[in-house]
LUMDRENGU-199371 format. One line per 10 residues: number of its first residue (from 0); for each residue x, y, z of C-alpha. Coordinates in Angstrom, 3 decimals, m for minus. Example, Ala and Ser with C-alpha at 12.3 -4.5 7.8 and 13.67 -1.06 7.14 Angstrom:
BEGIN
0	12.300,m4.500,7.800  13.670,m1.060,7.140
//
This chain:
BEGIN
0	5.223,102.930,m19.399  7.063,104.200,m22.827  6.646,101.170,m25.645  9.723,100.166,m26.930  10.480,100.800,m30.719  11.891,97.201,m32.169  15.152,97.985,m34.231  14.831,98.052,m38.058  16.593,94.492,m39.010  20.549,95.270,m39.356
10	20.579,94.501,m42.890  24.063,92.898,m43.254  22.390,89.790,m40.842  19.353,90.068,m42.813  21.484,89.555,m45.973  23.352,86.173,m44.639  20.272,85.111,m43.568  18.567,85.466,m46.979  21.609,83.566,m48.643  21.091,80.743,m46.188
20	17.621,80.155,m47.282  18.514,80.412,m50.816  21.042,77.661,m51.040  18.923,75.784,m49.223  16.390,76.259,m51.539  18.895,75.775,m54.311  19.439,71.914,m52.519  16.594,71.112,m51.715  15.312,71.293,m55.295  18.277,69.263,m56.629
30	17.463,66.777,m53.997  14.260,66.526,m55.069  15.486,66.288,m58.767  17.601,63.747,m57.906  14.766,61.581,m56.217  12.230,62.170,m59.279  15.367,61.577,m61.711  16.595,57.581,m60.294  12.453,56.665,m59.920  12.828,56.155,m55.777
40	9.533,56.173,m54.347  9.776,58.333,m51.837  7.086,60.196,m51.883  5.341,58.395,m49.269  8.525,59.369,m46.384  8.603,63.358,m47.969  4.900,63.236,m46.916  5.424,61.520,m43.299  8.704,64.045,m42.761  6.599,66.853,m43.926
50	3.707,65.655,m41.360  6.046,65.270,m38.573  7.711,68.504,m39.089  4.221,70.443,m39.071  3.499,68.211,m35.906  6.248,69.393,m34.388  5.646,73.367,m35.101  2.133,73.364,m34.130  2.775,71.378,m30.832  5.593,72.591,m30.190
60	5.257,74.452,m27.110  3.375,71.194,m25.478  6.486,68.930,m26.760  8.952,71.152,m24.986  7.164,71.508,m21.996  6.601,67.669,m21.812  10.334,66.617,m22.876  11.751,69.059,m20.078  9.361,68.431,m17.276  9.399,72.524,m17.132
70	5.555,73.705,m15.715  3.728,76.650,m16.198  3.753,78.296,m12.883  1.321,81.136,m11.693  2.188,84.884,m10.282  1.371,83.517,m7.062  4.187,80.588,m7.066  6.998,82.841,m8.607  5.989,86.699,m7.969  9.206,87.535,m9.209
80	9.813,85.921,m12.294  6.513,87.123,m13.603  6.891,90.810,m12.357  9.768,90.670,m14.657  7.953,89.200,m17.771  5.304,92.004,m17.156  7.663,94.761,m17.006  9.029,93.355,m20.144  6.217,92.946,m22.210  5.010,96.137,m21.486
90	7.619,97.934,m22.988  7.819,95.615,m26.025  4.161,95.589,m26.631  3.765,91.665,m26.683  1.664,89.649,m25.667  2.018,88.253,m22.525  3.452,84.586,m22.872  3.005,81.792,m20.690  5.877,81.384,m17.863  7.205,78.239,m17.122
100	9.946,76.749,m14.517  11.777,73.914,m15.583  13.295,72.388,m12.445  17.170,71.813,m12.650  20.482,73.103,m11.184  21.495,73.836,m15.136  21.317,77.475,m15.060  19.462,78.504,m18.357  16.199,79.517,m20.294  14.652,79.077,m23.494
110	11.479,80.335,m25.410  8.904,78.406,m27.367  5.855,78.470,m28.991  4.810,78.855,m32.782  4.156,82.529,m32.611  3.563,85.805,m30.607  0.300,84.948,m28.929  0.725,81.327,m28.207  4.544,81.232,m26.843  5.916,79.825,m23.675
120	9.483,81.533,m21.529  10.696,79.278,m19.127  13.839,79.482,m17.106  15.750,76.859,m14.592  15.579,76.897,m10.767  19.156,76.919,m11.470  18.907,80.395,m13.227  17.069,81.858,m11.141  19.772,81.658,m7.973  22.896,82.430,m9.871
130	20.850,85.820,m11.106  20.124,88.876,m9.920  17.422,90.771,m10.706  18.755,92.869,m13.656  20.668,89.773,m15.232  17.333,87.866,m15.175  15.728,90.689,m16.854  18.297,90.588,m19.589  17.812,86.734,m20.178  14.177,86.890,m20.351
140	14.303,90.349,m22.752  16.389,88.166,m24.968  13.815,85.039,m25.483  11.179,87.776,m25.746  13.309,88.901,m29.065  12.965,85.339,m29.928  9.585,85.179,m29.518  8.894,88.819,m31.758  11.430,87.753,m34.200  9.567,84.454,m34.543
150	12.388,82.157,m34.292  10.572,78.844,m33.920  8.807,79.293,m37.255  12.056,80.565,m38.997  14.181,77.226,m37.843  11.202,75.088,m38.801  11.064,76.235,m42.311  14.240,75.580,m42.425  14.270,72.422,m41.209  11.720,70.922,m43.167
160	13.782,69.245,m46.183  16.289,68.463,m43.618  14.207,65.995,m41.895  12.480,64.716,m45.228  16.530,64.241,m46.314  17.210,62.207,m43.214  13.534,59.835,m43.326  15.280,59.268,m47.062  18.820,58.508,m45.457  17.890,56.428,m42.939
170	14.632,54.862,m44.076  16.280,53.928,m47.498  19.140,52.352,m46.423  16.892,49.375,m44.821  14.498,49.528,m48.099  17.577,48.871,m50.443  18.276,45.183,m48.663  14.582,44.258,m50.359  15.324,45.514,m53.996  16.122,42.265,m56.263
180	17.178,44.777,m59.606  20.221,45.741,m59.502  19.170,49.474,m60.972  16.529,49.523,m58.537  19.444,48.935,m55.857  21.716,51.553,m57.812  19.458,54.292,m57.702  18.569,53.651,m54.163  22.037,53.886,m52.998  22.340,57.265,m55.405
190	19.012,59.046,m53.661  20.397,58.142,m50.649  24.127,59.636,m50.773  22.414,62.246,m52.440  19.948,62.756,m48.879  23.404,62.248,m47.087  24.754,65.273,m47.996  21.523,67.348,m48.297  21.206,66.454,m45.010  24.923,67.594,m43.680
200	24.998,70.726,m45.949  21.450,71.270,m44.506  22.388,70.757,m41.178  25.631,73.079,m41.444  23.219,76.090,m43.071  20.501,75.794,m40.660  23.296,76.152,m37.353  24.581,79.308,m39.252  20.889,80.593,m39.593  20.745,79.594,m35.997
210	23.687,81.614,m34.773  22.563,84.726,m36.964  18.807,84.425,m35.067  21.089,84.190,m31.485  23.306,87.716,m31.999  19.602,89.085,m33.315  18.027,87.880,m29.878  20.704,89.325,m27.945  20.919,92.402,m29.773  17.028,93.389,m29.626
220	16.924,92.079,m26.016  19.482,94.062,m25.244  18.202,97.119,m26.721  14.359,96.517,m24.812  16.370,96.788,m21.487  18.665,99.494,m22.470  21.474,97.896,m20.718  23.938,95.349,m22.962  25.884,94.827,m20.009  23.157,93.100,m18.011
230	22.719,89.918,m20.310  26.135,90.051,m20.888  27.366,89.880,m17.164  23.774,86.540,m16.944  26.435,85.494,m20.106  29.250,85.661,m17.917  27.661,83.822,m14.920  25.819,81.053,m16.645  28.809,80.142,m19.072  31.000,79.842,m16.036
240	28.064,78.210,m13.682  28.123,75.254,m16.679  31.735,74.078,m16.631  31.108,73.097,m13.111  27.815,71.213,m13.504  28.183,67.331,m13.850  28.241,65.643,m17.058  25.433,63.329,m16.038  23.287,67.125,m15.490  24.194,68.299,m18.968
250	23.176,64.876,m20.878  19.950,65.026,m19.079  19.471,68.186,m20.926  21.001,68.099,m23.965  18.112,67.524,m26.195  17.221,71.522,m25.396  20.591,73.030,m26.291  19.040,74.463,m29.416  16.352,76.351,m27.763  18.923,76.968,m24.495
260	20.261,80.553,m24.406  23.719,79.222,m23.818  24.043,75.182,m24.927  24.597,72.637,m22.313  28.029,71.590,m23.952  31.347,70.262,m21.666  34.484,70.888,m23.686  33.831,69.195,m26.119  35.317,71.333,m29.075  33.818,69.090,m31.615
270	30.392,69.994,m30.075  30.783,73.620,m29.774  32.342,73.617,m33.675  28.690,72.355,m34.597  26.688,74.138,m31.999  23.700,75.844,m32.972  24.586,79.059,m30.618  27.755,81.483,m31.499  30.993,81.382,m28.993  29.542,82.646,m25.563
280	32.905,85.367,m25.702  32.116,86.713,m29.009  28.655,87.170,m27.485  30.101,89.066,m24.631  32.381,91.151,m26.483  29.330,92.416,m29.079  26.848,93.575,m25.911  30.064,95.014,m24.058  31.005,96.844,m27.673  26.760,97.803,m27.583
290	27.581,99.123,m23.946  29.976,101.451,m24.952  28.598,103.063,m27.845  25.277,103.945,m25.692  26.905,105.746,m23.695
//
């Protein structure tokens, strides 16, 4: 089978995504200023959020896998789910990562794993019956971009001061109630406004770097299949398959919508204005637009 060449990096994403990092590189060392500046000890929670955070990256296939339930099923117990990763791999020239089955009427998928050769694809029972063949191909091509474009490791850089801002935010607040000095108080309150909006700004940046990484996924997936149009129409079908699941379905799986290729979000517009994907339609339109100028 002919390897697929990966796409150079469209340089225009590339160049967003470098700006993200920089600003919040720019905060983070402020924050930090700020911290050393008032005299807050809290070095001791930077430490613990950086521990955690490392924690999380280097187990982070095993704390998926154990939050969702999903299980790493064999060739044997789904034939055709792994023919497809094969296939897929093949042409990439990946490794091959472990397949997983998370069981749930959600229809969706997700990829995990901190890099090429230790990564997990799993997919829903529900997926796998609204699919066809071709569609399913599309969905796993995409978390196979993920997994080359080492997405996990990206978001957890970026996440890093973000956590340490919130162990300061909401670790502080309790601490202030035992300072007697009233500067001791003051600059307690001041680090922790000052981890407040770290935090928000962070968490704003770090969705947009998010929604940059998704159009990448579905771009390079879409490219390893040759066919746009496939993911696109597993787009279609999931995004409509969701506003029909129960609520009580999508809070059970909520915790995943970052790694989800399409969140598990009701109507909320509040919670799509802060979701970590882009609008499933603008999606569509791109790999449709991708379609047309292949052919």
């Amino acid at each position: 089978m002919q390897r697929y060449e990966w796409k150079k990096r469209d340089m225009g994403i590339t160049m967003r995504l470098m700006l993200c990092f920089t600003v919040l590189a720019v905060l983070y060392f402020i924050f930090l200023s700020v911290l050393a500046y008032v005299g807050v000890g809290m070095i001791p929670l930077i430490f613990i959020g950086g521990f955690f955070i490392i924690m999380q990256y280097l187990l982070s296939d095993r704390i998926v896998l154990w939050s969702t339930g999903a299980k790493i099923v064999s060739e044997y117990e789904y034939p055709r789910l792994h023919a497809i990763v094969d296939r897929l791999v093949a042409r990439a020239g990946l490794p091959k990562p472990r397949v997983a089955v998370m069981h749930t009427d959600v229809p969706n998928a997700f990829a995990t794993g901190k890099g090429r050769r230790s990564s997990v694809v799993a997919v829903t029972t529900g997926l796998m019956r609204i699919l066809n063949d071709e569609e399913l191909e599309g969905v796993i091509a995409h978390e196979l971009a993920h997994i080359k474009n080492r997405d996990v490791l990206a978001i957890t850089l970026a996440s890093i001061f973000s956590t340490i801002a919130w162990y300061v935010m909401h670790y502080g607040w309790y601490s202030s109630y035992g300072y007697r000095s009233r500067d001791q108080a003051g600059g307690l309150i001041l680090a922790i406004i000052i981890a407040m909006i770290t935090w928000f700004v962070s968490f704003l940046i770090i969705r947009a770097i998010s929604r940059y990484r998704e159009y990448i996924a579905d771009r390079d997936g879409a490219l390893l299949t040759g066919k746009p149009s496939r993911l696109a129409s597993a787009l279609m079908k999931i995004s409509g398959m969701m506003s029909r699941i129960p609520e009580r379905d999508l809070r059970e799986v909520e915790a995943m919508n970052a790694f989800f290729i399409i969140p598990a979000l009701s109507g909320d517009t509040l919670s799509r204005l802060f979701s970590t994907h882009p609008p499933v339609e603008d999606r569509i339109r791109r790999l449709m637009e991708m379609e047309a100028s292949m052919h």
